[in-house]
C-alpha positions as CSV (number, residue, x, y, z in Angstrom):
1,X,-4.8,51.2,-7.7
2,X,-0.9,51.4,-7.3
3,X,0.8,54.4,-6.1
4,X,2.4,53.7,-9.7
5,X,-0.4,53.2,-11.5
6,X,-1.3,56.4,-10.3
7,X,1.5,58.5,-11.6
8,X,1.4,56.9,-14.5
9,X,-2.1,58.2,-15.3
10,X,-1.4,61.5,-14.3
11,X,1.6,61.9,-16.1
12,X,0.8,59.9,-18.8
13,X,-1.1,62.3,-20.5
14,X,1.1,65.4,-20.1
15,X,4.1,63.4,-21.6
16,X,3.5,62.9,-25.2
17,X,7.2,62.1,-26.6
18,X,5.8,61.3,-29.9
19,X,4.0,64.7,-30.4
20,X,7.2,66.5,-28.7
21,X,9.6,65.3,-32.2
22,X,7.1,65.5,-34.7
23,X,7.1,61.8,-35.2
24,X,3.9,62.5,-37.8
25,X,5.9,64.7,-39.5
26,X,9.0,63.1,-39.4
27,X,7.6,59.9,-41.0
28,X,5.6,61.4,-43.7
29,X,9.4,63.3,-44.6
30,X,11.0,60.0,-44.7
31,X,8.2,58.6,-46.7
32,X,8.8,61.6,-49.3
33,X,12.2,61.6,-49.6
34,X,12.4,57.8,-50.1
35,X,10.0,58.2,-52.3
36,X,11.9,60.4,-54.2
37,X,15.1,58.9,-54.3
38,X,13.6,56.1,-55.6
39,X,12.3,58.0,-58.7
40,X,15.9,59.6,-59.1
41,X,17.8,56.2,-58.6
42,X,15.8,53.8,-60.4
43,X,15.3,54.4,-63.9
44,X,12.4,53.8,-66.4
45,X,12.7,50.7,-68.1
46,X,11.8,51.4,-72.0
47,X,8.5,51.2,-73.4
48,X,9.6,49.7,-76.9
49,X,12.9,47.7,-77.9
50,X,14.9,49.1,-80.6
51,X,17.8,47.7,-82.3
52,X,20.9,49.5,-82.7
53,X,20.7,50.0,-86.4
54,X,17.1,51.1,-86.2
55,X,18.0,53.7,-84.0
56,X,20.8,54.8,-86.6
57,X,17.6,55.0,-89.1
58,X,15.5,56.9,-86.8
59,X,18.0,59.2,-85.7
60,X,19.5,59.4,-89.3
61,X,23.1,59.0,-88.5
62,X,25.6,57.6,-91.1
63,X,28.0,55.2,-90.2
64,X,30.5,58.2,-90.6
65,X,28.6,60.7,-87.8
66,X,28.9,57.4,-85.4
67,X,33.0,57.3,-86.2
68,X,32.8,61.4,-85.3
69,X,30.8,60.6,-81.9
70,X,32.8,58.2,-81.5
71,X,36.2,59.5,-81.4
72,X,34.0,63.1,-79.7
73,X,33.5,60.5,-76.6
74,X,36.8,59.5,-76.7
75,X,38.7,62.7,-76.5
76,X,35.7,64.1,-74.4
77,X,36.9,60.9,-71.9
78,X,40.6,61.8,-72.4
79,X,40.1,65.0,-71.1
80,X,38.3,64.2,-67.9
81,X,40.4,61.4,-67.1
82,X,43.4,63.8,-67.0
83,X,41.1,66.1,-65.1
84,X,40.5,63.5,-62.5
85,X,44.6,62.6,-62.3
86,X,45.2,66.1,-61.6
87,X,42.4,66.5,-58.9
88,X,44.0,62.7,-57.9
89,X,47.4,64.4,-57.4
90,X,45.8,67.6,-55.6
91,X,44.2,65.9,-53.1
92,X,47.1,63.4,-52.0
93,X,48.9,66.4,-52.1
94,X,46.6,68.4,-49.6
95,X,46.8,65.1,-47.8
96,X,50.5,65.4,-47.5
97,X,49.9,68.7,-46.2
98,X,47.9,67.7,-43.5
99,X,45.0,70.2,-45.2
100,X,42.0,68.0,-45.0
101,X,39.7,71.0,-45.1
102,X,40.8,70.7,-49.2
103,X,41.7,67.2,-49.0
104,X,37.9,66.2,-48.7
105,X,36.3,68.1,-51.4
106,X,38.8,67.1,-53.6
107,X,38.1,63.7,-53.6
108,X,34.4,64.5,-53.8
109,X,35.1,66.6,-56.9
110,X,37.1,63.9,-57.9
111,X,34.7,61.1,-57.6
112,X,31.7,63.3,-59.2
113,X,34.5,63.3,-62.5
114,X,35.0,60.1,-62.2
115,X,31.3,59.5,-63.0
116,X,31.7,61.9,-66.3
117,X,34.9,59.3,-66.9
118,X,32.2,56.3,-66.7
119,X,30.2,58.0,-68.7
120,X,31.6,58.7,-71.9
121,X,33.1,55.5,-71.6
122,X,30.1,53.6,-71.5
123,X,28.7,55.7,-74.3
124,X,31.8,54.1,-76.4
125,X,31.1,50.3,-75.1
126,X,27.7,50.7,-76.9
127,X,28.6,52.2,-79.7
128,X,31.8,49.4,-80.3
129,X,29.1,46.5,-79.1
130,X,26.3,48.4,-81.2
131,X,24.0,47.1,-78.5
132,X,21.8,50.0,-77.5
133,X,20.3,49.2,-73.6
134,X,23.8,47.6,-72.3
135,X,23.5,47.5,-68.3
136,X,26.5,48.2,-65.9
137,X,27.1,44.5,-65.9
138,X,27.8,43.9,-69.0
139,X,30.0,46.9,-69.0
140,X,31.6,45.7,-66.2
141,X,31.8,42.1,-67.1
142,X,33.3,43.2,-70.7
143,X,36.3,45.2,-68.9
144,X,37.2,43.7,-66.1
145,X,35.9,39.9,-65.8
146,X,36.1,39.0,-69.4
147,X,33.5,36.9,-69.5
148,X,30.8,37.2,-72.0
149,X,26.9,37.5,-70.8
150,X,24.7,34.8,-72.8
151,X,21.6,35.8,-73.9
């Protein structure tokens, strides 16, 4: 045996780098979380398909409660798109003020109402498509690539 090889068995089993971080545990965490941000980020696909105007039926709304909602997600968009312009103008202006403890929770708040923005508005491209189960493409491809999905 080496002088190496030597060492290397007496050292060997007092240096266990894998049982010093917690590798067990650290890899059943990251198995849990991915886990679970799989469950949060990938949504359940529908058990039956409904039509638009069978969903009306079963929910019995008139063609005049869909104009209400209707013009409820519009204003309801309205208002959170002038909320996001003014948290818009905030931050820039933190930004011109060198403040960038503000600055960057301001443009988090500002992307979190941005979400409610794409929200309501996507509630209102269904209801003017009466297409229940519309994805983010076809939103997408409806607004800003004008193209129409065949199917």
């Amino acid at each position: 045996m080496s002088f190496f090889g030597g060492i290397k068995k007496i050292i060997k089993p007092l240096v266990d780098v894998p049982k010093w971080i917690g590798y067990r545990q650290l890899a059943k965490t990251n198995r849990e979380f991915f886990s679970f941000a799989k469950k949060f980020f990938v949504p359940e696909q529908a058990t039956t398909e409904e039509s638009f105007e069978a969903a009306l039926l079963r929910l019995k709304v008139t063609e005049a409660d869909l104009v209400q909602r209707l013009k409820e997600f519009r204003r309801l968009m309205w208002i959170w798109i002038t909320l996001l312009l003014i948290c818009v103008a905030y931050s820039i202006h933190l930004l011109s003020e060198h403040a960038l403890r503000g600055f960057f929770p301001c443009i988090g708040l500002s992307l979190v109402i941005l979400t409610q923005v794409f929200r309501y508005h996507f509630w209102v491209f269904q209801i003017k498509h009466r297409r229940l189960g519309c994805t983010f493409r076809d939103w997408f491809n409806a607004y800003f690539l004008n193209r129409k999905k065949t199917s």
